[in-house]
Structure formats: structure tokens, C-alpha cells
KOLDOBA-85357 format. One record per atom (N, C-alpha, C): x, y, z; residue in one letter. Coordinates in steps of 0.1 Angstrom, whole numbers, plus 5000, padded with zeros to 4 digits. Layout:
XYZA ...
END
This chain:
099510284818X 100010254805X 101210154806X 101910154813X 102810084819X 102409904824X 101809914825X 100609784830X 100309744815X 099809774811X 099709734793X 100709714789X 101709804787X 102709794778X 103309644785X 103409664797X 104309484801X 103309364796X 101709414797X 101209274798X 100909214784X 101509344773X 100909274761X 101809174753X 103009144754X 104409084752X 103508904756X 103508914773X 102308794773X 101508754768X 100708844762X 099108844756X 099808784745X 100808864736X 101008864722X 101408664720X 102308634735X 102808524731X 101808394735X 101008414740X 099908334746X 098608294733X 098908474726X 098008424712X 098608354705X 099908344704X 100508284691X 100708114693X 100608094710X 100407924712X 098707854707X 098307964710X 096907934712X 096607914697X 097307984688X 097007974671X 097807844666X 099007854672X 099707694668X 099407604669X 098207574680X 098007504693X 096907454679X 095707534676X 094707514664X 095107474654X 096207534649X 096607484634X 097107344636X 097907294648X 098207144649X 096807054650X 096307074656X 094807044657X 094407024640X 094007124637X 093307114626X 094207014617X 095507014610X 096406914603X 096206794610X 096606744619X 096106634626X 094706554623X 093506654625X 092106634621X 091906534605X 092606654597X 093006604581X 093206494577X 094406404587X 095206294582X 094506204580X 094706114571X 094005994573X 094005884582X 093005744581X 093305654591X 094605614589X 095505584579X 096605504577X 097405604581X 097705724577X 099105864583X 098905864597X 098005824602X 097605784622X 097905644625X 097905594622X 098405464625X 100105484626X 101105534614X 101805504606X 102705574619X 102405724624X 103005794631X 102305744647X 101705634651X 101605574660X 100105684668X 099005734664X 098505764670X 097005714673X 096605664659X 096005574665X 096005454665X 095005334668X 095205204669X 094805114660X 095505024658X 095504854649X 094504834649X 092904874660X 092104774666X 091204834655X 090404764642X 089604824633X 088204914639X 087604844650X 086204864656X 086805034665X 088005034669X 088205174679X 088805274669X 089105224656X 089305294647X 088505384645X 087205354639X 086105384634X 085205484643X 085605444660X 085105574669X 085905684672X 087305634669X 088305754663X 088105824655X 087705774639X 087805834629X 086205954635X 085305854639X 084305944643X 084406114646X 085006054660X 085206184670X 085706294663X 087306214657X 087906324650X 087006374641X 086006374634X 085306414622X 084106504627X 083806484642X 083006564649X 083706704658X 084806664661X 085806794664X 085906904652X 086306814640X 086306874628X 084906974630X 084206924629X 083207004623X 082807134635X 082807084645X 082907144655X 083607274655X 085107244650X 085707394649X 085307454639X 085207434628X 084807454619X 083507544622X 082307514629X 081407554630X 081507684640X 082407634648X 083007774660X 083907894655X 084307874643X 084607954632X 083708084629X 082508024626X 081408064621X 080408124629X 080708064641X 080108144654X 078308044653X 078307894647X 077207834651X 077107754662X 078607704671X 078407654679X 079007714692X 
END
């Protein structure tokens, strides 16, 4: 019982990165191309844009779908 009781303090704070860790993710995902640009994360270059916007839109869906338990 003792072994539990220390290891769940860990556990508890490991879930709570792991949930922050998703919800930045997910707002991130949201932004548009210009709020990415503006805060420097993605790039000027229109063509690497567009494989950006991609990705990000397949991550999206991705969690989204692992939500749901389809992927």
C-alpha cells in the first residue's frame, strides 16, 4: 500500500503534463496560417506552407480520431 500511495503523486503529475502537453497541441493545431507565421512558427516560404498546413490538418484529424478509438 505504501508503494502506491508514493507512486501515485508521480502518476497524478505525469497525467497532468501529458493533458497539457495535448491541449497545447490541440490550440496550436487550430491556429491559422497567419497566427503561425506571426508568432514565428511557421515559414514565409508559400509551397512549405501548404505541407505544413497539411500535416498539421492530418495530426488534427489523427487525434481526433484516437479520441474515438479509430486509429
Amino acid at each position: 500500500m505504501r508503494k502506491l500511495l508514493a507512486w501515485w503523486p508521480q502518476f497524478y503529475e505525469a497525467l497532468k503534463r501529458a493533458q497539457q502537453a495535448r491541449a497545447d497541441r490541440e490550440i496550436l493545431a487550430r491556429l491559422d496560417a497567419r497566427s503561425l507565421r506571426d508568432i514565428g512558427l511557421e515559414s514565409w516560404d508559400a509551397q512549405l506552407s501548404e505541407r505544413v498546413e497539411v500535416r498539421r490538418q492530418r495530426n488534427l484529424l489523427r487525434l481526433a480520431a484516437s479520441r474515438i478509438g479509430a486509429y
